[in-house]
N, C-alpha and C positions, 0 to 999 in steps of 0.2 A: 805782946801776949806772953805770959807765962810757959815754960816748958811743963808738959802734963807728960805723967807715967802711965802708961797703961800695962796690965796687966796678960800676957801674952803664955804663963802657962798650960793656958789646952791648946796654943797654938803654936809649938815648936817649929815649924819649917816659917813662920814668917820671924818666930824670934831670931832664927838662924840668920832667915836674909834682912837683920835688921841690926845688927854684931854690932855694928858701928852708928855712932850718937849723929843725927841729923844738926850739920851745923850753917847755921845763917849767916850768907854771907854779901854784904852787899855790892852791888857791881857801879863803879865810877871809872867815865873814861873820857880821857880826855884830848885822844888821839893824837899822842906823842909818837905814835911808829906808821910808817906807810902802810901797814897791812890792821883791816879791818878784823874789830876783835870777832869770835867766831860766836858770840852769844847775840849779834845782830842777823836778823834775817828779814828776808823779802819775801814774799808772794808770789808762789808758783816759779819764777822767773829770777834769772838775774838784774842788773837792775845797769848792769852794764855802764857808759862814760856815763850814765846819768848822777851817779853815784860816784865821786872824790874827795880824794883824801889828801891835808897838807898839812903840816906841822901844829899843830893846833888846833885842828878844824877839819869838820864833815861837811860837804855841799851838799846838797840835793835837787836836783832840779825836777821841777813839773811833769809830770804827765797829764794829757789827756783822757784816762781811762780814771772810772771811781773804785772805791772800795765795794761798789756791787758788781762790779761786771769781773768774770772769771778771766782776770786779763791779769798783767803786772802792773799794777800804779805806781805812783813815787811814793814807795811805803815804805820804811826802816825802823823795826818791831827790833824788844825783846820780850820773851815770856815772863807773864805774871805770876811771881812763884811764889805770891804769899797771900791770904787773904787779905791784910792788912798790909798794905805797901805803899810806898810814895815812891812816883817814875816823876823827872823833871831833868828839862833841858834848858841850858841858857843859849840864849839866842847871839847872835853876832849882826848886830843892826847895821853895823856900817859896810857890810857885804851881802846884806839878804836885800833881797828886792821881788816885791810881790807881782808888779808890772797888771797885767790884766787876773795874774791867776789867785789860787788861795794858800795858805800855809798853815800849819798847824800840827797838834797833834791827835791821835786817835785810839782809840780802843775796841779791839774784835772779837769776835772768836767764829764767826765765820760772813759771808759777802751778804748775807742778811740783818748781821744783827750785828748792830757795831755806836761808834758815837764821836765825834770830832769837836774842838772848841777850832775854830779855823778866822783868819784874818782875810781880807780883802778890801783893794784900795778903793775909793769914792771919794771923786770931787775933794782931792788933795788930803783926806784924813781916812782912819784904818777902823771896820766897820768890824765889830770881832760877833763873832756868830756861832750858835748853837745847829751842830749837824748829826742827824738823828734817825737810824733807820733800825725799826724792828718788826721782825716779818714785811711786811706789806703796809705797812704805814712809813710813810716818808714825811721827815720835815726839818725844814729852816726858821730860826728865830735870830733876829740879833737884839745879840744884848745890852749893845752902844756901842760910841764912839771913841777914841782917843789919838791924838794927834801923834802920837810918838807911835815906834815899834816897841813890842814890849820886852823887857829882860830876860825870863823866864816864861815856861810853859809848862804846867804844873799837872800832873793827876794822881789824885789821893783814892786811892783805893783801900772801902771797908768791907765787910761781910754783906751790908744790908744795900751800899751803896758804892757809888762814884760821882765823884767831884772833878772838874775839869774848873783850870784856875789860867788865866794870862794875868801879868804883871807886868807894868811899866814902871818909872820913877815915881808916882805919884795914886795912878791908878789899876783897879783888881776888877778883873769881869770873873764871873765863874757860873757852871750852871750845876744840878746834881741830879742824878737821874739813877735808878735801881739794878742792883747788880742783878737783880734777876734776869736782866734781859740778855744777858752777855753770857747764859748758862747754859749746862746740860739739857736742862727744863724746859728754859725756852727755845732752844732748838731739836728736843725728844730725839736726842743720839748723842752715844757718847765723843766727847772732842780733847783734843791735847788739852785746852786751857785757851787763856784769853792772851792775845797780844799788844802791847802797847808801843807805842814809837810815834813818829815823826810821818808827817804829810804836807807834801805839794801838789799844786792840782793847776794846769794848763804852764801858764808863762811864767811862774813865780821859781825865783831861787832860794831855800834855804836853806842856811849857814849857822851850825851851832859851834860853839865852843868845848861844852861839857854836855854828859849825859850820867845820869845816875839813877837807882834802882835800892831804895833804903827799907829794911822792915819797919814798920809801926812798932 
């Protein structure tokens, strides 16, 4: 997106606290230091031994609690600071293991209105799933199968929309669903903004390698 000028002459006290040019900066990490960067957060809670860290890689292990219930789940956000962004994570297949529970990633902005692309294992292959709650409607879709784990965990965020993307070697699930829902509007109060990140749910471990946060 273009930088635009606006014009701020009848309003000296905000050109003031505006002195300095807003610069975009994207955030990649790829956890080279034992200490978590401080642009990741959790949910109400910390996230405690669920949550480690090792040369190369972030673990996360499962909880039992969802993104609806005012609890701590296995969640690890960071804020979406641009209308136009692309969040994506590469996965580490040969350390992650789904076991009974789900993996994935998700997008919020509060315990009602949110949206997950999430994997779970069946009769030996990985069923990838659309997860979807706004206000008072709840629901599950899956959107197929593929035998592998996937490489990447992708969400493309635009003004009008959201995209949620899984990629393997070979195959692309994705589903797209309206940023309306993730807004001020639809939840009639004001909010920080929308969070994105990483989700585990019961007995599943996941392990990424990188995470990154790019403007469009």
């Amino acid at each position: 997106m273009p930088n635009q000028n606006v014009d701020l002459t009848n309003f000296p006290q905000h050109a003031a606290a505006l002195a300095q040019p807003q610069i975009k900066t994207s955030f990649v990490d790829t956890f080279a230091t034992k200490h978590l960067s401080p642009e990741w957060l959790s949910l109400r809670n910390s996230l405690g031994t669920d949550l480690s860290l090792t040369p190369g890689s972030l673990t996360l292990k499962g909880r039992d609690f969802s993104l609806s219930q005012a609890a701590t789940p296995a969640f690890l956000g960071i804020r979406q600071t641009e209308q136009q962004e692309h969040f994506k994570v590469w996965l580490d297949p040969t350390k992650t293991i789904i076991n009974s529970g789900k993996i994935g990633i998700a997008s919020l902005i509060n315990n009602d209105h949110y949206a997950a692309i999430l994997l779970q294992k069946k009769q030996g292959k990985y069923q990838v799933l659309r997860y979807q709650k706004v206000a008072d409607l709840e629901f599950t879709d899956i959107l197929g199968e593929t035998t592998e784990l996937p490489i990447t965990l992708e969400l493309i965020n635009q003004p009008a929309t959201k995209t949620f993307q899984v990629k393997t070697t070979n195959q692309e699930f994705s589903f797209t669903t309206s940023s309306l829902h993730f807004s001020n509007e639809a939840i009639a109060v004001l909010n920080t903004g929308d969070i994105q990140g990483i989700y585990a749910i019961g007995a599943a471990r996941l392990v990424i390698n990188k995470a990154e946060r790019t403007s469009n």
